[in-house]
N, C-alpha and C positions, 0 to 999 in steps of 0.2 A: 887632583881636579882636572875638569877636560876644558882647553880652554874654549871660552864663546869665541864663536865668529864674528865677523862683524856684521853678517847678514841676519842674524840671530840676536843680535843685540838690538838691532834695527828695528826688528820682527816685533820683539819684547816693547822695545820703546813704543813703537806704534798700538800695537796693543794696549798697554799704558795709558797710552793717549785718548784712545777709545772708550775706554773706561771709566774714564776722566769728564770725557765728556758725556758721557751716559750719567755719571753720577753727578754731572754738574746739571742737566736734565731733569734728571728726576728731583736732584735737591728745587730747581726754581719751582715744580710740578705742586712739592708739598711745601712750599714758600706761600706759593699763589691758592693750593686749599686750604692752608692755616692761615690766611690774611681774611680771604674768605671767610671762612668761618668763626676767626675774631670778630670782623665787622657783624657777622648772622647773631652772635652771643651779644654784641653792644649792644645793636639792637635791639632785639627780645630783653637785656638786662634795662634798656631803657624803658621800656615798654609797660614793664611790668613794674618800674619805678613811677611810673606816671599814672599807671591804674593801683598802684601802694595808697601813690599823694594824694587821687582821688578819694581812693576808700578811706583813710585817714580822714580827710578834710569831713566825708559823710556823718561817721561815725560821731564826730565834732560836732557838727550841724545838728543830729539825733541827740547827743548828750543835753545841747546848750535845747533842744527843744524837751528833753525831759524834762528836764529843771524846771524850764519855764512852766512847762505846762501842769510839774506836780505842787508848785503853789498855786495854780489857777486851780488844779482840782481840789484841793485841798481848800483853795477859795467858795469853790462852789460845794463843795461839801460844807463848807462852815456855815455858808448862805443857807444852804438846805438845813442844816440843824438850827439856825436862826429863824428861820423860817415855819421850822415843827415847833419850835417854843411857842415863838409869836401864835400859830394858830392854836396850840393845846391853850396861851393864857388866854386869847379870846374867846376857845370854847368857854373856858373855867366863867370868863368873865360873862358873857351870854348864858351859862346854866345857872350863876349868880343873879344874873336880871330874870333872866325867865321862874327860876324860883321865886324871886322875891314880889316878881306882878302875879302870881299863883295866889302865895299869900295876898297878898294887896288883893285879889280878886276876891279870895275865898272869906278876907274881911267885908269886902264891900255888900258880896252876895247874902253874909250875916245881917251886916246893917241895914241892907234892904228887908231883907227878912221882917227885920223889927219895925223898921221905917212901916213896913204892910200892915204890920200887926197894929202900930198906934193909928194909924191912918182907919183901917176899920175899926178901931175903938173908938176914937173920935167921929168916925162916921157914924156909928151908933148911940153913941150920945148924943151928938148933933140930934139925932132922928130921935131918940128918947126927949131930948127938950123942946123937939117941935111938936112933937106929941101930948108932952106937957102942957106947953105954952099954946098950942091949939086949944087945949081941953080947957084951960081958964080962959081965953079969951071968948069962948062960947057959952 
């Protein structure tokens, strides 16, 4: 082997050193963009943990208003079929009355009938007995 100088040695060291610091450089370079862009990632991971919580919370809020609202329809659906009863048994009970004052009518309109008939029968006797009883009194 040839031995180093010591100008050569020197040469090297310093080089060395260069190098050293170049790579101590560039290590702080991607020190300072990976700190960087840890904090950019916290961030954005925050971020979108709070628009998570929000969406969560919504969907909560939507669930707890399904609920509610599918006994209240279910409410008002029952009112509605409660409400078709009630009026089919009112029709029922109104085609009930209204038949039965038909009949009632259709009796009355009978009994007048006859009510007419005696009434001009007895009108005419009346008139045969005054006719009568004219005819002896003269």
């Amino acid at each position: 082997k040839k031995p180093l100088s010591s100008n050569s040695l020197e040469q090297q060291i310093l080089t060395l050193e260069r190098q050293r610091r170049e790579l101590l450089e560039v290590n702080k370079q991607w020190d300072h963009q990976f700190r960087s862009m840890k904090q950019l990632y916290e961030k954005q991971l925050a971020e979108m943990k709070a628009k998570l919580d929000v969406s969560e919370r919504r969907v909560s809020e939507l669930q707890q208003e399904r609920q509610w609202q599918q006994p209240e329809e279910e409410r008002w659906r029952a009112q509605g079929r409660e409400r078709l009863l009630q009026e089919k048994k009112d029709t029922e009970v109104l085609s009930e009355a209204l038949h039965e004052m038909k009949e009632e009518n259709r009796l009355l309109k009978q009994k007048n009938a006859s009510m007419t008939r005696k009434k001009e029968h007895y009108e005419s006797e009346i008139s045969r007995l005054n006719k009568v009883g004219t005819g002896v009194s003269y």
